[in-house]
C-alpha positions as CSV (number, residue, x, y, z in Angstrom):
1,X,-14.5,24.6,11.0
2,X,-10.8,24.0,10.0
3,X,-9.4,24.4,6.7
4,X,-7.0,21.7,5.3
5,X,-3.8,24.3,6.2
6,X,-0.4,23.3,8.1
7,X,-2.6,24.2,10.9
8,X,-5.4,22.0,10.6
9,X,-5.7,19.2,12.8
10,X,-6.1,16.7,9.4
11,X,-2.3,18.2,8.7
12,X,-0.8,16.6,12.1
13,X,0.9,13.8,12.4
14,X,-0.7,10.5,13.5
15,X,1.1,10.8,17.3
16,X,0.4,14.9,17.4
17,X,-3.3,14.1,16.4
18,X,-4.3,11.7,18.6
19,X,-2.1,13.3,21.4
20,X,-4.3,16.5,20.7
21,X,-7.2,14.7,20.9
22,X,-6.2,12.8,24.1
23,X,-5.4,16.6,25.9
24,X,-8.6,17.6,24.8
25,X,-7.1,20.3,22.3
26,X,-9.4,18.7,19.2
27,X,-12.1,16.9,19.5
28,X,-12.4,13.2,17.9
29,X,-15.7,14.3,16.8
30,X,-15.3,17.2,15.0
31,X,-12.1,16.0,13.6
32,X,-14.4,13.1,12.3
33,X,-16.4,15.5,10.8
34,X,-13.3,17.6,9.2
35,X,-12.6,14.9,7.3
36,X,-16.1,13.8,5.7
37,X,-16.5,17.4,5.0
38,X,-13.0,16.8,2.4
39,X,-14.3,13.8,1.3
40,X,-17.9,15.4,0.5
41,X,-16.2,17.6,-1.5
42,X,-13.2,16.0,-3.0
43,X,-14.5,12.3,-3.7
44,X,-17.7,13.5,-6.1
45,X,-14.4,13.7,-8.8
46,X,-11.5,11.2,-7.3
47,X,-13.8,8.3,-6.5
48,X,-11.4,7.1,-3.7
49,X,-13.6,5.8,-1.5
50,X,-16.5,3.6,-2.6
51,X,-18.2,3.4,0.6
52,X,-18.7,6.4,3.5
53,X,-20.1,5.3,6.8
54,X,-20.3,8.5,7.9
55,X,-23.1,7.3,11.1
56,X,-20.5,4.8,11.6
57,X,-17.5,6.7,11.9
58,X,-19.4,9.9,14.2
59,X,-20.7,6.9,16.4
60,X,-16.9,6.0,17.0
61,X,-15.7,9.1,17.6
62,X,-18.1,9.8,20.3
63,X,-17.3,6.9,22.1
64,X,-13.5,7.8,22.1
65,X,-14.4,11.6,22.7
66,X,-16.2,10.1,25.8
67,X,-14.0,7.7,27.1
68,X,-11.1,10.7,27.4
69,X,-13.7,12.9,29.0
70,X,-14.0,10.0,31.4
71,X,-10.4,9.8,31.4
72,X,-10.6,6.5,30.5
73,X,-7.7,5.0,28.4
74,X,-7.3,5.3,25.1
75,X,-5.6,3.9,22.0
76,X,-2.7,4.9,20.1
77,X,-4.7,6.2,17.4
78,X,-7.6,7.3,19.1
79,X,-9.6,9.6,17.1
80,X,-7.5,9.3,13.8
81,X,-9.6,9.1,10.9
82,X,-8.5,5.7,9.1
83,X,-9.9,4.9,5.5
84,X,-9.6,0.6,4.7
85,X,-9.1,-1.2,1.5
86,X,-12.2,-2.5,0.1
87,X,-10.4,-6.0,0.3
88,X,-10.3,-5.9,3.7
89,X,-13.2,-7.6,5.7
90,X,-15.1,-4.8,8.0
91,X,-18.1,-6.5,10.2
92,X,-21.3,-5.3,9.5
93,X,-20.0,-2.8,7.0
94,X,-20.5,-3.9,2.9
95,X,-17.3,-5.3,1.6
96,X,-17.0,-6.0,-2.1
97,X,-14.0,-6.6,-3.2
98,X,-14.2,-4.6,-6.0
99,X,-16.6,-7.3,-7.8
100,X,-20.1,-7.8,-9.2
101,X,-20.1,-11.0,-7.3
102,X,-19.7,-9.5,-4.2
103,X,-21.9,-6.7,-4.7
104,X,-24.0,-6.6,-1.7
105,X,-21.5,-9.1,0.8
106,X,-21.9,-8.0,4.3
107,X,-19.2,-9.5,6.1
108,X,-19.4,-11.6,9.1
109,X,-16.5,-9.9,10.7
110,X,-13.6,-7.9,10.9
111,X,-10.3,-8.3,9.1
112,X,-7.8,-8.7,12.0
113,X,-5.9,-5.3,10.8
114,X,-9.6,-3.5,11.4
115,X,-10.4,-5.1,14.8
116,X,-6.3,-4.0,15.7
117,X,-7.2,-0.5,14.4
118,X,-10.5,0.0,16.4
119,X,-8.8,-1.8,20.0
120,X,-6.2,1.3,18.8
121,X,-9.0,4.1,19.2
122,X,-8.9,4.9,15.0
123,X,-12.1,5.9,13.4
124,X,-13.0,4.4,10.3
125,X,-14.8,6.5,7.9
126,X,-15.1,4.0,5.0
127,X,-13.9,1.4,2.4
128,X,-11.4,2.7,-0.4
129,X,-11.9,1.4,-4.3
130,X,-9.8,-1.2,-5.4
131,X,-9.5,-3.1,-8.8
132,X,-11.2,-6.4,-8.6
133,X,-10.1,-8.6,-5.9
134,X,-7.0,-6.6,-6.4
135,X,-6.2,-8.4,-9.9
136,X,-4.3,-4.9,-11.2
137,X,-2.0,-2.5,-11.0
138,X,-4.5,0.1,-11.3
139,X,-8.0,0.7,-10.2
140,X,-10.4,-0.5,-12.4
141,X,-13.4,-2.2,-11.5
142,X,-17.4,-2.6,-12.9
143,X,-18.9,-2.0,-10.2
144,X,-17.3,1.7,-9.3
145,X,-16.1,4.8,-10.8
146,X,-12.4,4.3,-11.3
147,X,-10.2,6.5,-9.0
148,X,-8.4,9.3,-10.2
149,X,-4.7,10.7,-9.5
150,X,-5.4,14.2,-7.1
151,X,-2.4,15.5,-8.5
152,X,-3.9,15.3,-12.0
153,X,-7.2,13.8,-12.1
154,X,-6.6,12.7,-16.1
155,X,-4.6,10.0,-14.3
156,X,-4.4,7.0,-12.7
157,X,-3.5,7.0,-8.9
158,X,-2.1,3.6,-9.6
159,X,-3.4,0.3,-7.8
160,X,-4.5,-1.9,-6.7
161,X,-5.1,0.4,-3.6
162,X,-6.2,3.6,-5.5
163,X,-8.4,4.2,-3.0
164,X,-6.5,4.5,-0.4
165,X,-3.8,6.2,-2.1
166,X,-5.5,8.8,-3.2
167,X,-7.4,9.4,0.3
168,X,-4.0,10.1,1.9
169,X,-3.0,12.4,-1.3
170,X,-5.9,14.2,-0.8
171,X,-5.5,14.9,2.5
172,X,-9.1,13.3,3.4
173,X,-7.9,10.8,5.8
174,X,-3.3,10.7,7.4
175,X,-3.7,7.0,7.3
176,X,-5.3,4.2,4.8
177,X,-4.8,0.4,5.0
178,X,-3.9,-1.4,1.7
179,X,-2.8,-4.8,1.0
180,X,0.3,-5.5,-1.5
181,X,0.5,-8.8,-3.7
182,X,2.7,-7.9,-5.7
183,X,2.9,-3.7,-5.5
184,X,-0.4,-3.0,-4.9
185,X,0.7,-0.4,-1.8
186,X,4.3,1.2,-3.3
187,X,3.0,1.4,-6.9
188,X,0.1,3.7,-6.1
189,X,2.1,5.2,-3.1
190,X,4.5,6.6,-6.2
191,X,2.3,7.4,-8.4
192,X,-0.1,9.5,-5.8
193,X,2.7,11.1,-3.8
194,X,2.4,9.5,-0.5
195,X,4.6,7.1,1.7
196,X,3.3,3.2,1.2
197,X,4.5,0.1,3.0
198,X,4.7,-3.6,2.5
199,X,5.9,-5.1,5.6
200,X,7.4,-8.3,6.1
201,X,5.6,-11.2,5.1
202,X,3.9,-11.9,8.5
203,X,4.8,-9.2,10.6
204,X,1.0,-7.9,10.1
205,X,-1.6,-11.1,10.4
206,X,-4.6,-11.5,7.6
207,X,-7.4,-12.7,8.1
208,X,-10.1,-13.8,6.4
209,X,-8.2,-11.8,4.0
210,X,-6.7,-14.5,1.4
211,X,-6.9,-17.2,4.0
212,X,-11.1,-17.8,4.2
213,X,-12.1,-20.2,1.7
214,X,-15.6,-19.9,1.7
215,X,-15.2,-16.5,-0.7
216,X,-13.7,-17.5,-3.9
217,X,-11.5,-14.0,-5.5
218,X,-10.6,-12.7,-1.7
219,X,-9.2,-16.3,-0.8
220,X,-6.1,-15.9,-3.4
221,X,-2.7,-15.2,-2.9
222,X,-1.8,-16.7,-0.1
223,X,2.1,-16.6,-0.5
224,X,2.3,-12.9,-1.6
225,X,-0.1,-10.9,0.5
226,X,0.8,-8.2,2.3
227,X,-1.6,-5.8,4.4
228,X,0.3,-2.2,5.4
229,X,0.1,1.5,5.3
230,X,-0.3,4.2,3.5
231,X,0.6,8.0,5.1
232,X,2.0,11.1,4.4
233,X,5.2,9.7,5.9
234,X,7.7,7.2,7.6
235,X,6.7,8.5,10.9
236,X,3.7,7.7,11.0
237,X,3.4,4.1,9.1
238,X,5.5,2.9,11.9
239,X,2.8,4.1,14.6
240,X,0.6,2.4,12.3
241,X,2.4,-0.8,12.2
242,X,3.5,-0.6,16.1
243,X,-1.3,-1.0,15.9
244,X,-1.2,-3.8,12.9
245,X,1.7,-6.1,13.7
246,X,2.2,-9.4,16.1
247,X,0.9,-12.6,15.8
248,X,-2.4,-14.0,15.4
249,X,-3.6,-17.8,15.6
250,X,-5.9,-17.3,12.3
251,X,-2.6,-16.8,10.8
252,X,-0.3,-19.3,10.7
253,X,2.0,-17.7,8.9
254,X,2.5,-14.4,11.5
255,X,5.8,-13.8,13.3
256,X,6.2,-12.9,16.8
257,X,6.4,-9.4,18.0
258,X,10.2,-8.1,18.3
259,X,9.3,-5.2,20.3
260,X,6.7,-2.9,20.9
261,X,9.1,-0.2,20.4
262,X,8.4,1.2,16.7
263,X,10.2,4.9,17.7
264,X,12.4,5.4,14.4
265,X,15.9,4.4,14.4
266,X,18.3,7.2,14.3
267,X,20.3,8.2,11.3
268,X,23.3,7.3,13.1
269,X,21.6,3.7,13.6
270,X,22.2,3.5,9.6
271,X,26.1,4.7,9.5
272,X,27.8,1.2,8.7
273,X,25.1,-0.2,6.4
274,X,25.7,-1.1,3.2
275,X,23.4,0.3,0.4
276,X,22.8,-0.9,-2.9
277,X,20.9,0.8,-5.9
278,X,19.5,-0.2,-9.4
279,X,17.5,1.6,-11.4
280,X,16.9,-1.4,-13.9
281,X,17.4,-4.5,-12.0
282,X,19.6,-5.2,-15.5
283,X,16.7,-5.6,-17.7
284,X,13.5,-3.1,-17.0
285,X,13.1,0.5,-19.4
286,X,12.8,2.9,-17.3
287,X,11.9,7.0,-17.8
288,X,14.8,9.0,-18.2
289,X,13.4,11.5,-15.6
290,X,12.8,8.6,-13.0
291,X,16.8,7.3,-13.0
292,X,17.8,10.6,-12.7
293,X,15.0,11.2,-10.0
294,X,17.1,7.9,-8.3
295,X,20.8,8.7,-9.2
296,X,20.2,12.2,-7.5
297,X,19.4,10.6,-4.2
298,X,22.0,7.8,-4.7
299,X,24.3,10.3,-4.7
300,X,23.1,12.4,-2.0
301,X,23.1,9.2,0.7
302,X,26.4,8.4,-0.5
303,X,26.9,12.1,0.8
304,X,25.4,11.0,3.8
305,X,26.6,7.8,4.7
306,X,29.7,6.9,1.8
307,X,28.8,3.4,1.3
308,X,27.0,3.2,-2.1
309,X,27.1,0.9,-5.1
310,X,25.8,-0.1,-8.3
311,X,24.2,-3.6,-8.0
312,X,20.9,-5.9,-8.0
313,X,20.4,-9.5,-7.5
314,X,20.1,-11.5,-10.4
315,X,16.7,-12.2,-11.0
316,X,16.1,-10.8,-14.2
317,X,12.2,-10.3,-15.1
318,X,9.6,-12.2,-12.9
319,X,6.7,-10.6,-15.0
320,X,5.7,-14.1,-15.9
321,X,6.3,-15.4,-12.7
322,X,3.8,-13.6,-10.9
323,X,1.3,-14.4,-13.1
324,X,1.5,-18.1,-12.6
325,X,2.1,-18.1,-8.8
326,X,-0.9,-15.6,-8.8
327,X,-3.0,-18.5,-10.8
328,X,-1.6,-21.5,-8.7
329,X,-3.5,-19.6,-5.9
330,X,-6.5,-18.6,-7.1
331,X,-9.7,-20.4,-6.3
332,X,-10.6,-20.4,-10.1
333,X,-12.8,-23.4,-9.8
334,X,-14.9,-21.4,-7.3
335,X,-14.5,-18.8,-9.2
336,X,-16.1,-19.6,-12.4
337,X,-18.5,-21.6,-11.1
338,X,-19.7,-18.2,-9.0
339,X,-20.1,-16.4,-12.0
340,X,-21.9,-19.1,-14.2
341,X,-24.2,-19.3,-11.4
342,X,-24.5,-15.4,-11.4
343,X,-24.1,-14.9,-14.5
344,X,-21.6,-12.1,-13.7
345,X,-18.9,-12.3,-16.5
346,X,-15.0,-11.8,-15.6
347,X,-12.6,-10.1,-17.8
348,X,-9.3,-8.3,-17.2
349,X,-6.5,-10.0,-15.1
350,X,-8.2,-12.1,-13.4
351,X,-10.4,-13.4,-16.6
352,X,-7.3,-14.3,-18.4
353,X,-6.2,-16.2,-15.4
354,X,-9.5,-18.2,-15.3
355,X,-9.6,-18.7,-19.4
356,X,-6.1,-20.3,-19.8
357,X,-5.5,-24.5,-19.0
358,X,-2.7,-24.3,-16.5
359,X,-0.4,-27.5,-15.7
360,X,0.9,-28.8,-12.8
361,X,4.4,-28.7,-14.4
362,X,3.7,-24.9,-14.9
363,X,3.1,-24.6,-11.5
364,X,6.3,-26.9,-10.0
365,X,8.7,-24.9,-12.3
366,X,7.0,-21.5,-10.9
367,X,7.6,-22.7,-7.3
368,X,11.1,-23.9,-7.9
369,X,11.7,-20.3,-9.6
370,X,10.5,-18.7,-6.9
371,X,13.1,-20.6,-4.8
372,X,16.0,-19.6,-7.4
373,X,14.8,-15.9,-7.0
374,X,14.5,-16.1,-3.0
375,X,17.9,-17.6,-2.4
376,X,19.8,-15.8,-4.6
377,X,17.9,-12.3,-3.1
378,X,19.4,-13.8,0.5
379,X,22.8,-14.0,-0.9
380,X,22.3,-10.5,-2.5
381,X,21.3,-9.4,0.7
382,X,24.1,-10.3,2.7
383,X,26.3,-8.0,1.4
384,X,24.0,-5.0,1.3
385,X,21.3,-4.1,3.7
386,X,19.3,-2.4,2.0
387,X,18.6,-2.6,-2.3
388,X,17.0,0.9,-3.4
389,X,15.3,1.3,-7.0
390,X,12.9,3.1,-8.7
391,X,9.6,2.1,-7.3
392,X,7.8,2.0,-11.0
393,X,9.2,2.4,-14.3
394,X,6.7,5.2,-15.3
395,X,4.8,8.3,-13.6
396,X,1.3,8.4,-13.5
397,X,-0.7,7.9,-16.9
398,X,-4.3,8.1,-18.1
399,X,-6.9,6.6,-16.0
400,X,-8.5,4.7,-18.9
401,X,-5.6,2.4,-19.5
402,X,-3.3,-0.2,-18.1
403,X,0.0,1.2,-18.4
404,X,1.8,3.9,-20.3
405,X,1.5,4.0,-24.0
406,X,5.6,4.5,-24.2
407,X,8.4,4.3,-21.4
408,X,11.7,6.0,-22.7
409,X,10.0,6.2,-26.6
410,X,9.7,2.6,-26.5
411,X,6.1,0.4,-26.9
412,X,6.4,-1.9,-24.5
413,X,3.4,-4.4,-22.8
414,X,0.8,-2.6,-20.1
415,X,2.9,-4.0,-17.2
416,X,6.3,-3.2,-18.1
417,X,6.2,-0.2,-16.0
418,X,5.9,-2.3,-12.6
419,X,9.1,-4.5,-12.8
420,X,10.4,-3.2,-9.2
421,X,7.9,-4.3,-6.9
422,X,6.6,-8.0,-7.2
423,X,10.8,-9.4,-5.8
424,X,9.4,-7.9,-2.0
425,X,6.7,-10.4,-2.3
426,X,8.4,-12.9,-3.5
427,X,11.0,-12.9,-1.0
428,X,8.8,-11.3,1.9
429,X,11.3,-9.0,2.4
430,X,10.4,-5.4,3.6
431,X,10.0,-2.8,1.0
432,X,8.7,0.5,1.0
433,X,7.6,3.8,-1.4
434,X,8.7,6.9,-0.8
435,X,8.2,10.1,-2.5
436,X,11.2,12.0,-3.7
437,X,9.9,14.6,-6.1
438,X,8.5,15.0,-9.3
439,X,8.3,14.8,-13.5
440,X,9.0,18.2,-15.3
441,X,4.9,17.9,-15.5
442,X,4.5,17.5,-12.3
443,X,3.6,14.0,-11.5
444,X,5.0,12.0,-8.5
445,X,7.9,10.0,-8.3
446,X,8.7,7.1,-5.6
447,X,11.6,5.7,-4.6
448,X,11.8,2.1,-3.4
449,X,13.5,1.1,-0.7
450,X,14.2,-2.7,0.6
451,X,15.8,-4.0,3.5
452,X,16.5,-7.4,4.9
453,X,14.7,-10.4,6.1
454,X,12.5,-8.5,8.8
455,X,14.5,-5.5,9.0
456,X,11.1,-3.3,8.6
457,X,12.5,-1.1,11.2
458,X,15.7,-0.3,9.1
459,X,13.9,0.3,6.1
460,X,11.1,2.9,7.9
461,X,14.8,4.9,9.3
462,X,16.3,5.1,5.5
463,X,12.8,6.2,4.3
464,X,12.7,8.8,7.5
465,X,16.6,9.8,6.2
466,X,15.7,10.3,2.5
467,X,12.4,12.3,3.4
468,X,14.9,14.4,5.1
469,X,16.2,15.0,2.0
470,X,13.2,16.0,-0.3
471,X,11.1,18.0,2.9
472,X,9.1,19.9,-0.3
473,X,7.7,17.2,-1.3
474,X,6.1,16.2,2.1
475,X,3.7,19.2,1.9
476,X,1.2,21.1,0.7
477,X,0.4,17.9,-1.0
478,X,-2.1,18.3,-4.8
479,X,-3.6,21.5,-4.9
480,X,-7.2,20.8,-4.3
């Protein structure tokens, strides 16, 4: 059987592997089983996954590795192993949302993102952990062991999609699905080492993800979710995406397709844009070794492309923001009256949400705020085309907390360390994680990148340029 080497079929990237399997050189099967061998393993200590379907998963790789023999069609991704969210609905397959009150749910079908990824010939080996309903920057949840950080499993991977984070880290699976309310793909993309990204808001279709009201918890927030990738590169989220993205009726909010063309743009594609870069936003604390982690590739695009300056919308801090848009749309009637009637109890995030009286005045002002935010981002954004920051404040920290004790030898609240992320969901606009190196420890570091309103193919080039850049960090990934 393969080892997990430059060699190994698991170390290939999404178009080589399924090519390979498509010529015959690998087999879907036994690439299949490559991979639940590493997660066999690896996941008795990371706890990224919190459901294997390993009968599942060999069934559909048999199916693909007959259809080729056929020579029959086959998808895109045919025979990619594929781990999902444990938000995201899979039919037939037990989906709980990281909850107590959804502890044995079997859903009645498929997220639209999973049917998308099956037409496309991936395999899916299983459901990734996830804090509850995805309340959380990290991956805490009662019902499952909380993930831990491959790098350095004392730590957190980040969250909410720990799970799939880590799975990519890990080298277990080359391609996870997440979703991203307000980080929940770049902040554990930094903190685990991978590539993450939030697409535009409705370039990738949900559903009944946040938009099925019969399941109070996965029915919230509506206006900021995001479904996307997580991979070892740019590369290969935008094959992912080129599978996830168009239009879907159960979403009214989805886009048309632009093109089916997803090829990366080419560096010279990028030579008159304008770039921008922050590594505050003019109010966040930030760790000394993460600014200079972003002035150092500041300065070496400016190499690149010359047109680089200091500058950030201002927004100032939206902490609080979030956390009211967040209540406005969560079913917390449904909610509470789920757990009386279980008598399941709800702490954390999403209990604090649930225990506080909220006014309708709190919500207006929170929507009218959003609107300040959102237009002053637009005008931001036509001068620059693309904003580049620090993707958290803070590397990876211990797995039994919420945040970093001290950022730059300052106490500061849990979530201070995430002030980057929660403007691309406000806005919709496309951002995305990318790893550029690391602490003196040895802990990951991510660069954010944002471009313009549905410039996703933009920002997947810039990531592709600074990977270019920082090719170490792309490989051998932890050392497990």
């Amino acid at each position: 059987m393969f080892e997990n080497t430059p060699t190994s079929p698991l170390a290939l990237s999404l178009s080589d592997l399924s090519a390979s399997i498509a010529r015959k050189e690998y087999k879907a099967a036994e690439v299949t089983e490559l991979a639940l061998q590493r997660i066999q393993k690896y996941d008795i200590e990371l706890h990224a996954f919190c459901l294997v379907d390993g009968d599942g998963a060999r069934q559909q790789a048999e199916h693909i590795d007959d259809l080729i023999l056929a020579g029959k069609p086959v998808g895109p991704l045919a025979g990619v192993p594929v781990a999902v969210k444990d938000l995201i609905s899979t039919k037939g397959v037990r989906t709980t949302f990281g909850s107590l009150l959804y502890e044995d749910f079997i859903p009645d079908t498929d997220d639209i993102v999973v049917q998308r990824l099956k037409e496309a010939g991936a395999v899916i080996l299983g459901k990734t952990n996830t804090s509850e309903f995805g309340y959380g920057a990290v991956g805490h949840n009662k019902l499952f062991p909380t993930t831990r950080n491959p790098w350095n499993t004392d730590l957190t991977p980040g969250g909410s999609s720990a799970g799939s984070a880590a799975a990519v880290a890990a080298r277990m699976v080359p391609l996870a699905l997440g979703s991203d309310g307000g980080g929940s793909i770049r902040i554990p993309a930094a903190l685990s080492g991978v590539f993450g990204m939030k697409p535009s808001w409705g370039r990738v279709p949900l559903y009944p993800g946040c938009r099925d009201e019969r399941y109070p918890g996965q029915s919230g927030w509506e206006s900021l979710e995001h479904i996307g990738p997580l991979t070892r590169s740019a590369a290969d989220a935008a094959l992912a995406l080129s599978v996830l993205s168009g239009p879907s009726p159960y979403d009214r909010h989805s886009i048309p397709a632009e093109s089916d063309d997803w090829a990366l743009k080419s560096i010279d594609s990028l030579r008159h844009c304008r770039f921008a870069y922050s590594t505050d936003l003019g109010f966040a604390v930030v760790d000394p070794e993460i600014i200079a982690a972003v002035d150092n590739v500041a300065m070496r695009l400016k190499a690149v492309f010359g047109n680089m300056e200091q500058a950030f919308p201002a927004i100032g801090n939206n902490e609080t923001l979030l956390d009211t848009i967040v209540a406005l749309e969560t079913d917390r009637s449904g909610l509470i009256s789920m757990s009386e009637d279980k008598g399941i109890a709800i702490d954390g995030w999403l209990g604090s949400i649930l225990e506080r009286t909220w006014s309708g005045d709190q919500f207006s002002h929170a929507l009218v705020e959003r609107k300040r935010i959102v237009n002053a981002t637009a005008r931001f954004m036509q001068n620059f085309d693309f904003l580049i920051t620090p993707t958290t404040a803070s590397a990876a920290f211990p797995i039994d907390t919420y945040g970093p004790s001290l950022i730059a030898g300052k106490a500061l609240p849990p979530s201070a360390w995430v002030p980057f992320s929660a403007l691309a969901n406000f806005t919709g606009l496309p951002a995305a994680s990318v790893p550029i190196g690391f602490t003196r420890d040895g802990r990951p570091i991510g660069l954010q990148i944002m471009g313009r309103h549905l410039d996703d193919r933009g920002v997947l080039a810039l990531s592709a340029v600074v990977e270019s850049l920082f090719p170490s960090v792309q490989w051998p990934g932890p050392a497990l």
